[in-house]
C-alpha positions as CSV (number, residue, x, y, z in Angstrom):
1,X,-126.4,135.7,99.4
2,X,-130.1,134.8,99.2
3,X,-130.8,136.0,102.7
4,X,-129.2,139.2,102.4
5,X,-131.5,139.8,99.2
6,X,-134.8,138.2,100.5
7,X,-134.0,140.8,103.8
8,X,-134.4,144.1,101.5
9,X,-138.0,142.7,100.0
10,X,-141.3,143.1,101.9
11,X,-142.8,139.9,100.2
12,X,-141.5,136.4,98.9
13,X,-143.4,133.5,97.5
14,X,-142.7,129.5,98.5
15,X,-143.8,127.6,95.2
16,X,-145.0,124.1,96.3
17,X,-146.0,123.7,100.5
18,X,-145.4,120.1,100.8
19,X,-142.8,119.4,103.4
20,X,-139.7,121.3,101.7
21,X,-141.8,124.1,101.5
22,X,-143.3,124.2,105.1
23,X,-139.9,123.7,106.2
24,X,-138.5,126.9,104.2
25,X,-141.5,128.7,105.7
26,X,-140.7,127.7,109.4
27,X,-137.0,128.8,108.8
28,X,-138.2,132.4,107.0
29,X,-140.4,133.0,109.2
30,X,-137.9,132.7,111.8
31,X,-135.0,135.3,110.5
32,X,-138.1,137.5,109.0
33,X,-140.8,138.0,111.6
34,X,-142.7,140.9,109.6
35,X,-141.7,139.4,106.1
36,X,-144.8,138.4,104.4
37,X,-144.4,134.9,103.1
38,X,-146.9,133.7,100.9
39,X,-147.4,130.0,99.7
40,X,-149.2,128.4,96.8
41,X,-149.4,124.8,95.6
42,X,-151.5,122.9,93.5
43,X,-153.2,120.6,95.8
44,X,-154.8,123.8,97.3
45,X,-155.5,126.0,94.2
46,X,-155.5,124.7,90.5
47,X,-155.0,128.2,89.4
48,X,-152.2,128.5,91.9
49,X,-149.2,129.3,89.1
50,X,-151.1,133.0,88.3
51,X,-150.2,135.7,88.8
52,X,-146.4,134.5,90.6
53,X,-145.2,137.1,88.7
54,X,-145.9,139.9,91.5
55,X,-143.6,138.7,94.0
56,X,-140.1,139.4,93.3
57,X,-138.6,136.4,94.8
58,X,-140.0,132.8,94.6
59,X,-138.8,129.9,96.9
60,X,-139.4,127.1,94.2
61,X,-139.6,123.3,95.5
62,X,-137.8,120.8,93.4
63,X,-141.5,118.6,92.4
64,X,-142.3,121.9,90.5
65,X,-141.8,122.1,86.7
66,X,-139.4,124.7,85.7
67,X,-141.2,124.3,82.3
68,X,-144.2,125.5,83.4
69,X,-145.4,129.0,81.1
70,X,-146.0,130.4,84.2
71,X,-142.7,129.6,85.7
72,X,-140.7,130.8,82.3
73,X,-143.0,133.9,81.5
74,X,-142.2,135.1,85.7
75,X,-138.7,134.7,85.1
76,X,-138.5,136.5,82.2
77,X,-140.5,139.1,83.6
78,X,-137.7,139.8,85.9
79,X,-138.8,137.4,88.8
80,X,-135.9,135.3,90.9
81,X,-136.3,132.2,91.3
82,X,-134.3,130.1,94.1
83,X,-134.6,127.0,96.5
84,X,-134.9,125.6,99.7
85,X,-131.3,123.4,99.2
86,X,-129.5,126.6,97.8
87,X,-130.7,128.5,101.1
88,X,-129.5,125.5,103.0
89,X,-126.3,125.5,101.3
90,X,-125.6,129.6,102.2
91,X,-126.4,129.2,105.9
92,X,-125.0,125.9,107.0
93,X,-123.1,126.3,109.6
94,X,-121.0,123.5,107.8
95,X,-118.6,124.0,105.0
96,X,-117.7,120.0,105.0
97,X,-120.6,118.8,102.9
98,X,-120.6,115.3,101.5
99,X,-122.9,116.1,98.0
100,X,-123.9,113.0,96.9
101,X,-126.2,112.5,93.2
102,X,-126.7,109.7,90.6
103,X,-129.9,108.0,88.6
104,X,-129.3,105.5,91.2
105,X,-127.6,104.3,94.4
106,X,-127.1,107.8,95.9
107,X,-129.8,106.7,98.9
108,X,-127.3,103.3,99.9
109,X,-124.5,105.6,99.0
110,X,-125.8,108.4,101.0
111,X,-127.1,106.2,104.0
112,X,-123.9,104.2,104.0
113,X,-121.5,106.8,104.1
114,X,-123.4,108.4,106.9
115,X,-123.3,105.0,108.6
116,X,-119.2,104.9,108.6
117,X,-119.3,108.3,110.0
118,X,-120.9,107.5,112.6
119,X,-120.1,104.0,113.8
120,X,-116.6,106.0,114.2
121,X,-117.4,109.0,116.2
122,X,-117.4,111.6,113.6
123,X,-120.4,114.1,114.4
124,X,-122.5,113.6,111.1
125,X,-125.6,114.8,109.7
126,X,-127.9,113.1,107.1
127,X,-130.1,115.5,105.0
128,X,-131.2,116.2,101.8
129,X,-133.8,114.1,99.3
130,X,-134.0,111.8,102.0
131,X,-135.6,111.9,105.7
132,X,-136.4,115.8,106.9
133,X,-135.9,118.7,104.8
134,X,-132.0,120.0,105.1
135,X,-133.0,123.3,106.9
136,X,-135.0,121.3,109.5
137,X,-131.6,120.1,110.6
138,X,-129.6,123.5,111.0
139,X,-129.9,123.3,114.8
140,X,-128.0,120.4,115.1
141,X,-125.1,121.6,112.6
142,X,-121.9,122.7,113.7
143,X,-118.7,124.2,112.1
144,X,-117.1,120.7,113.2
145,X,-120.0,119.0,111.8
146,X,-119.8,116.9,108.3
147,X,-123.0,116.8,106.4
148,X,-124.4,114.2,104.4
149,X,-126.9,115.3,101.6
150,X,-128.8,113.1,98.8
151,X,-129.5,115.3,96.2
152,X,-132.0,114.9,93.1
153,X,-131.9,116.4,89.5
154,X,-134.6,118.4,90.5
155,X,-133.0,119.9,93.7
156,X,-129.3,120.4,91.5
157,X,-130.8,121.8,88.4
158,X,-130.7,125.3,90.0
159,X,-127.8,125.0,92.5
160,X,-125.3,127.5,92.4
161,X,-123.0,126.3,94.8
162,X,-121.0,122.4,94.8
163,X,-120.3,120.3,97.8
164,X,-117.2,119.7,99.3
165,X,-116.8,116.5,98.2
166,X,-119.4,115.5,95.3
167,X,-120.2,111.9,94.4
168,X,-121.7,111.1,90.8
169,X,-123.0,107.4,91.0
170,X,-124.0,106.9,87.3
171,X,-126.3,108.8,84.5
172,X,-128.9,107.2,82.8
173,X,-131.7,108.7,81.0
174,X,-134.2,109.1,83.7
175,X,-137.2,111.8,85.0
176,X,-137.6,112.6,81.0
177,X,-141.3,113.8,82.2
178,X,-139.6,116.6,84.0
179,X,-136.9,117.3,82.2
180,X,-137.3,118.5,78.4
181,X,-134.6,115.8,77.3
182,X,-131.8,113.6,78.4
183,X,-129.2,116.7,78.1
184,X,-130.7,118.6,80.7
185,X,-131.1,115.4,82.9
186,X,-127.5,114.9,82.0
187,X,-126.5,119.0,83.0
188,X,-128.4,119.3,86.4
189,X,-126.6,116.3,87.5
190,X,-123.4,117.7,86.5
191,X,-124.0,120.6,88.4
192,X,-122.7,118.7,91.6
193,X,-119.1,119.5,90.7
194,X,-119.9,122.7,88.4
195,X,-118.9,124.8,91.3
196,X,-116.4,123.1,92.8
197,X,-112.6,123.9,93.4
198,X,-109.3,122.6,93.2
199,X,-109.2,122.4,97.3
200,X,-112.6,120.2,97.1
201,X,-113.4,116.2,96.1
202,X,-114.9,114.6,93.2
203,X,-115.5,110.8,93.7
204,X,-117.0,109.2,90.6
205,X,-117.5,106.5,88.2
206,X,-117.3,108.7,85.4
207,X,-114.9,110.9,82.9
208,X,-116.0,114.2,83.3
209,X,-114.2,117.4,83.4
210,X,-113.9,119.1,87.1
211,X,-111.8,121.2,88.9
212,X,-112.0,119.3,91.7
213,X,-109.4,116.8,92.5
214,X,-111.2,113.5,91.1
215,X,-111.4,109.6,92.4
216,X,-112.7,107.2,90.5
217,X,-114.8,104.5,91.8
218,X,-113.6,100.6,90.7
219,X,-115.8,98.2,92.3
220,X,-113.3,96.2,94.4
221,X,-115.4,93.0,96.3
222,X,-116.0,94.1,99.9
223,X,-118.0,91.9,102.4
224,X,-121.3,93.1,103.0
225,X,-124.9,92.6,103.4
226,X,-125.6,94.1,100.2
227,X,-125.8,92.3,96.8
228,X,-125.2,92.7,93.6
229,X,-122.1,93.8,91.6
230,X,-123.7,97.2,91.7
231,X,-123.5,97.6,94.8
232,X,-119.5,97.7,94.9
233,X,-119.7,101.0,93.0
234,X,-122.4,102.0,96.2
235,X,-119.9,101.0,98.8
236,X,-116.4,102.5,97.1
237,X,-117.6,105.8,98.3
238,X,-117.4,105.2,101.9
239,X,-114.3,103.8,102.1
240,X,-112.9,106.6,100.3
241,X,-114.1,109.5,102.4
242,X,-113.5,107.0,105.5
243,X,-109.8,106.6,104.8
244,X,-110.0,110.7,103.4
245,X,-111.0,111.5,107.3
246,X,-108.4,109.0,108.8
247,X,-110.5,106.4,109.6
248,X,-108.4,103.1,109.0
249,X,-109.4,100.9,106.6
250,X,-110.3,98.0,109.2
251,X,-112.6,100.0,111.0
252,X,-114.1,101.3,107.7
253,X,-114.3,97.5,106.5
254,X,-115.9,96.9,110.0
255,X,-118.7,99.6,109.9
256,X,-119.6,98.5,106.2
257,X,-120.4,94.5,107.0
258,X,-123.0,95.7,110.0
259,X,-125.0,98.0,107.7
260,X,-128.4,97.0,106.6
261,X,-129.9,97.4,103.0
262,X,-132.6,99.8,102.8
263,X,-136.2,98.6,102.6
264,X,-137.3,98.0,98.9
265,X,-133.8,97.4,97.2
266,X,-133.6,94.0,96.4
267,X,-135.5,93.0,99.5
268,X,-136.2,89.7,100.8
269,X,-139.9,90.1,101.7
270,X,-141.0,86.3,102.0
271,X,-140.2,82.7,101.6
272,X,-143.4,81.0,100.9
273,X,-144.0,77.1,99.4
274,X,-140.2,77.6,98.4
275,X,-140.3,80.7,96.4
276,X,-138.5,83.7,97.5
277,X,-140.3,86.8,97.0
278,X,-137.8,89.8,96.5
279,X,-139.3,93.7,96.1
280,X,-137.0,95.9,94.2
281,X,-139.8,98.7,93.6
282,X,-137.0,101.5,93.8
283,X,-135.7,100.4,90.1
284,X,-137.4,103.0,88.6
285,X,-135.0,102.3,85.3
286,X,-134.3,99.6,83.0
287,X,-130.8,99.5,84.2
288,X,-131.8,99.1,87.9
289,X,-134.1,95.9,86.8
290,X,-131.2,94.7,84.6
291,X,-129.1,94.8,87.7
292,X,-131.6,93.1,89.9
293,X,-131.9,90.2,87.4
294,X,-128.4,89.5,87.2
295,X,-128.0,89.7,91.0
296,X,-130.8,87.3,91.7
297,X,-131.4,85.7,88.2
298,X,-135.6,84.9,88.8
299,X,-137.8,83.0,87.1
300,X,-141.0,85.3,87.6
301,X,-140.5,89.0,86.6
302,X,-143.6,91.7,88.2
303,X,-142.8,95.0,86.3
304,X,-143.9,98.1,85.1
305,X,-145.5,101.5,85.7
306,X,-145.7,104.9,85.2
307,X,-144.5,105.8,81.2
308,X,-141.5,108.1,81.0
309,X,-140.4,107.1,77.3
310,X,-137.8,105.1,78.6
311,X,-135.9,102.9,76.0
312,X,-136.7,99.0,77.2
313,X,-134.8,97.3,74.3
314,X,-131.6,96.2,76.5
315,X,-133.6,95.0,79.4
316,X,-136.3,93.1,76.9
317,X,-132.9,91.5,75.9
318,X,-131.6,90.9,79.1
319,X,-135.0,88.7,80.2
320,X,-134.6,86.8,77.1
321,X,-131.4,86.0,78.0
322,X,-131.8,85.4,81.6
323,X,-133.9,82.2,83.5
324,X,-136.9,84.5,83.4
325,X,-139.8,82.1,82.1
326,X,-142.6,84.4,83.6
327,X,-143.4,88.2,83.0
328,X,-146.4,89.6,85.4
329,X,-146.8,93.2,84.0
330,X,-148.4,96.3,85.2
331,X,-149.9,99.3,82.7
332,X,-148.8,101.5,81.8
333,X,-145.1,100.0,80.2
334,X,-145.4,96.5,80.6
335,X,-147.1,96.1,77.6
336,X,-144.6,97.9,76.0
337,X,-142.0,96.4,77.3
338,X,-144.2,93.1,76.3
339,X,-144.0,94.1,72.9
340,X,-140.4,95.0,72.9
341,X,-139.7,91.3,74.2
342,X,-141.5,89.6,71.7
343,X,-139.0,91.3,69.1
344,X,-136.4,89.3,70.7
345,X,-137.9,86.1,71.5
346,X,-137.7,84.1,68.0
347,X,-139.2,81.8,68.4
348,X,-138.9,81.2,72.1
349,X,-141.9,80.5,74.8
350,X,-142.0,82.9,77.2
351,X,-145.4,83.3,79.7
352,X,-146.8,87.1,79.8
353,X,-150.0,88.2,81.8
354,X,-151.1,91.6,81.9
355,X,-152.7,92.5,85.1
356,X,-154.0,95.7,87.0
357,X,-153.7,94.8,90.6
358,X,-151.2,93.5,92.9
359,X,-153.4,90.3,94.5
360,X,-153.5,89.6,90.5
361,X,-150.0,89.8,90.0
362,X,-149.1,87.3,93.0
363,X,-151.7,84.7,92.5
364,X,-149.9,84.1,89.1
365,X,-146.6,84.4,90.7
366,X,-147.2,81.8,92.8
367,X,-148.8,79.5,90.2
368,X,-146.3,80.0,87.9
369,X,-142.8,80.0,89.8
370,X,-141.3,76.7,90.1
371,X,-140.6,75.9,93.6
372,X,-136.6,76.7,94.7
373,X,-136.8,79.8,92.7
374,X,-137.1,83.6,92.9
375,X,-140.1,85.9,92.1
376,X,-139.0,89.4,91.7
377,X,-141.1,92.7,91.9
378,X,-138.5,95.2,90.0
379,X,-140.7,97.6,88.1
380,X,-138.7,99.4,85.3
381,X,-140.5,102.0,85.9
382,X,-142.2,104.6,88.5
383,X,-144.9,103.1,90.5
384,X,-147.5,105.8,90.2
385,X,-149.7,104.2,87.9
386,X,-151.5,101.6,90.2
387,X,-149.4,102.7,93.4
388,X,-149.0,106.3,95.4
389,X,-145.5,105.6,95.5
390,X,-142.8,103.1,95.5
391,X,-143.1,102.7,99.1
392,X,-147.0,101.8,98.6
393,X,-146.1,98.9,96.0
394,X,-143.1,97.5,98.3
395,X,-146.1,97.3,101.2
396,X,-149.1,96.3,98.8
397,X,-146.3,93.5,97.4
398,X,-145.7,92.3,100.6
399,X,-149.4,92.4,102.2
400,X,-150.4,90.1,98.9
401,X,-147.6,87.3,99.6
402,X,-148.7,87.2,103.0
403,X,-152.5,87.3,102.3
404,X,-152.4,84.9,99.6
405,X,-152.0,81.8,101.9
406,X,-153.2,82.8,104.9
């Protein structure tokens, strides 16, 4: 057990004090009055990987590069390494943890499995890569208590302990800036059942070895306020653990049709001079904007972002294909993905502007999008280019619809 360890020391390190790692503080500091807990991140110190090698523990937080020298000379060196979500894992109250993972839909998965619990009186807890940081809610968690925990590549890649039950959306190559390739994308995802045992849950779209017993998702229609075909593989989950927990399958069916879509996934953000402007800025991936088009089939297309080396062949073939007549692109990829469309094209027409601003971006969009039609905002790609964040686009997206006629 990490505590027990971290209790004979006189000195641990939290790598990374954003708000994982002021939570871990607040809790250490708590069991360990006269530890000395230190804290380094890079906002405060460039130099602030040097030297880590002198403590002989190190809380790292998941936005932190194992790949760093730094990192991989300390651990050679003899230096352990561990994480806020394996601490939270050893000292939950709470053995019935709902682990839930995937390149994407584990936040609706997540959120909507939390949202069944709850609507039928089962105590429930949401945590993990979404909302507080899991140790934040420890006060609230009981033995009787089932926890609900969204959990990233970064925050599995370490893990040494599996969920109860463990839900693996789907694997695409994704985060390939942080991870040295695809593999160990593929690996630290897997890791959500690695530890599992024949007594515990896997629920998955995929064929991969476990020990746990398995359930694969099909993507049966369910009514809903969500769209997209993609979205019956986010849903399956719910009813599974519902009916796992002895919820019927009315009430399950019930709690489902009265939960609302998160903000930013294929978001209705305005209706203006008969276009309807959708954001979709968490589609991060190719596959996620390939989705979004053949949910909503638009005839403007706003995309890209931040590079990760992300292949954009499929999706340059899937506009081509699609009603798509417009492509408004942001650096750094969409002129990349530009280029990969124009392989396909033969011969076709197909409008491309490259711009470097969001008021850009939806003064074309409305110039160019035929009245009665749909202008989506489905990036490909990470918004940090232009944006702070996803959330930032979503808002400046919406701001310029509004502004532009007002």
């Amino acid at each position: 057990m990490i505590l027990n360890e971290i209790s004979k020391l006189d000195k641990v390190l939290i790598l990374g004090f954003a708000r994982e790692g002021q939570s871990t503080y607040n809790f250490l500091r708590k069991k360990f009055p006269i530890l000395q807990i230190d804290h380094a991140d890079a906002k405060d110190d460039p130099g602030y990987l040097l030297n880590i090698e002198h403590w002989p523990l190190i809380i790292k937080s998941p936005g932190v590069s194992p790949h760093k020298p730094e990192i991989v000379a300390a651990k050679q060196a003899g230096v352990r390494f561990t994480s806020h979500m394996q601490i939270f894992f050893e000292v939950c109250p709470s053995k019935k943890i709902i682990g839930v993972t995937g390149t994407k839909g584990k936040s609706t998965t997540t959120s909507l499995i939390h949202h069944v619990l709850i609507s039928n009186n089962i105590k429930c807890s949401l945590v993990g890569n979404i909302g507080k940081p899991a140790l934040d809610y420890l006060d609230e968690i009981t033995p009787q208590t089932w926890v609900v925990c969204e959990l990233s590549s970064y925050q599995l890649m370490d893990l040494t302990v599996s969920p109860h039950i463990a839900i693996l959306q789907n694997i695409y190559p994704d985060h390939l800036d942080y991870h040295k390739d695809f593999e160990e994308y593929k690996s630290a995802k897997l890791n959500i059942t690695k530890y599992q045992t024949p007594v515990d849950y896997l629920i998955t779209q995929l064929d991969i070895p476990t020990k746990a017993q398995k359930i694969i998702i099909k993507p049966v229609p369910v009514e809903s306020q969500l769209l997209g075909i993609h979205n019956l593989y986010n849903i399956q989950p719910s009813i599974i653990i519902g009916e796992l927990l002895g919820i019927s399958k009315d009430k399950i069916l019930s709690s489902i049709k009265t939960f609302q879509p998160l903000e930013t996934r294929l978001e209705l953000v305005a209706e203006k001079n008969g276009i309807k402007f959708y954001a979709d800025t968490l589609a991060t991936i190719p596959e996620a904007t390939i989705a979004a088009i053949d949910t909503l089939h638009p005839a403007t297309l706003i995309a890209g972002g931040h590079d990760r080396h992300q292949d954009y062949s499929d999706l340059a073939q899937k506009i081509i294909d699609s009603n798509i007549k417009t492509l408004i692109l942001f650096p750094a990829t969409g002129p990349r993905l530009w280029q990969e469309v124009q392989k396909h094209l033969e011969g076709g027409r197909m409008d491309s502007f490259q711009v470097a601003g969001m008021p850009e971006a939806i003064k074309l969009a409305f110039e160019h999008t035929p009245k009665n039609s749909i202008c989506l905002l489905s990036p490909a790609a990470p918004s940090f280019t232009l944006f702070r964040d996803y959330r930032d686009e979503h808002d400046q997206y919406k701001k310029a619809v509004t502004d532009f006629l007002s």
